[in-house]
C-alpha positions in Angstrom: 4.5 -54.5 8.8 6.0 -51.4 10.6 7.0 -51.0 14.2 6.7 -47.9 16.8 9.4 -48.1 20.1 8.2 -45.3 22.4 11.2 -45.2 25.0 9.8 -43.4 28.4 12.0 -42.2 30.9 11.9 -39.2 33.7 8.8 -37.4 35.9 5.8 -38.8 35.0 7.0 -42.3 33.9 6.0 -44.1 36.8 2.7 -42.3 36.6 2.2 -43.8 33.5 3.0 -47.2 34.2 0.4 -47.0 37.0 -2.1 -45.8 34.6 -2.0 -48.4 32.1 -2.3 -51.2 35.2 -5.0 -49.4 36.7 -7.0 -49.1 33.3 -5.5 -51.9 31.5 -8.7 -53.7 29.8 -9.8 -50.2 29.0 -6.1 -49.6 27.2 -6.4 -53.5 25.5 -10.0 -52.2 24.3 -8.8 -48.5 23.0 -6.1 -50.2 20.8 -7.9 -52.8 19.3 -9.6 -50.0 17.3 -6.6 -49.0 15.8 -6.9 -50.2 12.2 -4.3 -52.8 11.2 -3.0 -53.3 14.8 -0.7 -56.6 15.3 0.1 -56.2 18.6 0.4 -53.3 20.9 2.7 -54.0 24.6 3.5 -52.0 27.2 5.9 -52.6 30.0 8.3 -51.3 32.7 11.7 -51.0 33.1 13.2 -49.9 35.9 12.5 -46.4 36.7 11.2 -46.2 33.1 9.3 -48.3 30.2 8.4 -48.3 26.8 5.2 -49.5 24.3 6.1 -51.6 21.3 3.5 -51.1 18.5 3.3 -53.1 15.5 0.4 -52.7 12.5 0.4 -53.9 9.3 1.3 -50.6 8.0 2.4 -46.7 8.7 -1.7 -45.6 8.6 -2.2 -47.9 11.6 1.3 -46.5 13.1 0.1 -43.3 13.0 -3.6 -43.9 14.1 -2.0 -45.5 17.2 0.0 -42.6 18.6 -3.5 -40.4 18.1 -5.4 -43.3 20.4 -2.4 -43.8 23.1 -2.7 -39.6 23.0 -6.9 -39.6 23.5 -6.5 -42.7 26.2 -3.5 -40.4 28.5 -5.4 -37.3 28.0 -8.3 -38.9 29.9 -6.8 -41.1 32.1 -3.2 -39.0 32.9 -3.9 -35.7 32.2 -0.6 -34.2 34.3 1.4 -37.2 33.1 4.7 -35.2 31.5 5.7 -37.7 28.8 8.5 -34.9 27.9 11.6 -37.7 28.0 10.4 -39.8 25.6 12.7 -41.9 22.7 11.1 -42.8 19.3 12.2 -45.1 16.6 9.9 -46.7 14.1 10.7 -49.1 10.9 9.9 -51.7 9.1 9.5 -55.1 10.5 12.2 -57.5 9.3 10.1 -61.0 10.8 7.5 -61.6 13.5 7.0 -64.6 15.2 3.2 -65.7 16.9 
């Protein structure tokens, strides 16, 4: 399995934290099409947040950043996601 940690700080964060309360089933739906999804979260912290995506492997990684993309284009079109922190890898273990 890989993993995706999208770190989101700075204008527009809050913004996008709104967003994904205000349209959550619609997010939860949107991401269960990504092929080889595990689990997908989103969450605040702070002034900021961050989305932990995990998929069985870097296909699905991929496909997920191009879904999150389509779903903030619609719903948060001004959002400016400019401060954002990446790191992907390889999942060591994952507990259910």
């Amino acid at each position: 399995m890989h993993v995706v940690i999208r770190t989101y700080y700075g204008k527009g964060t809050k913004n996008l934290q709104l967003v994904g309360e205000q349209h959550a089933d619609e997010l939860q739906a949107v991401m269960r099409t990504v092929a080889g999804l595990v689990s997908y979260t989103l969450a605040r912290v702070g002034d900021g947040g961050f989305s932990v995506t995990v998929c069985h492997d870097k296909r699905g990684l991929k496909q997920s950043v191009k879904t999150a993309r389509a779903f903030l284009t619609k719903y948060a079109p001004e959002a400016s996601l400019a401060a954002m922190q990446i790191n992907e890898g390889k999942v060591i273990t994952h507990v259910k």
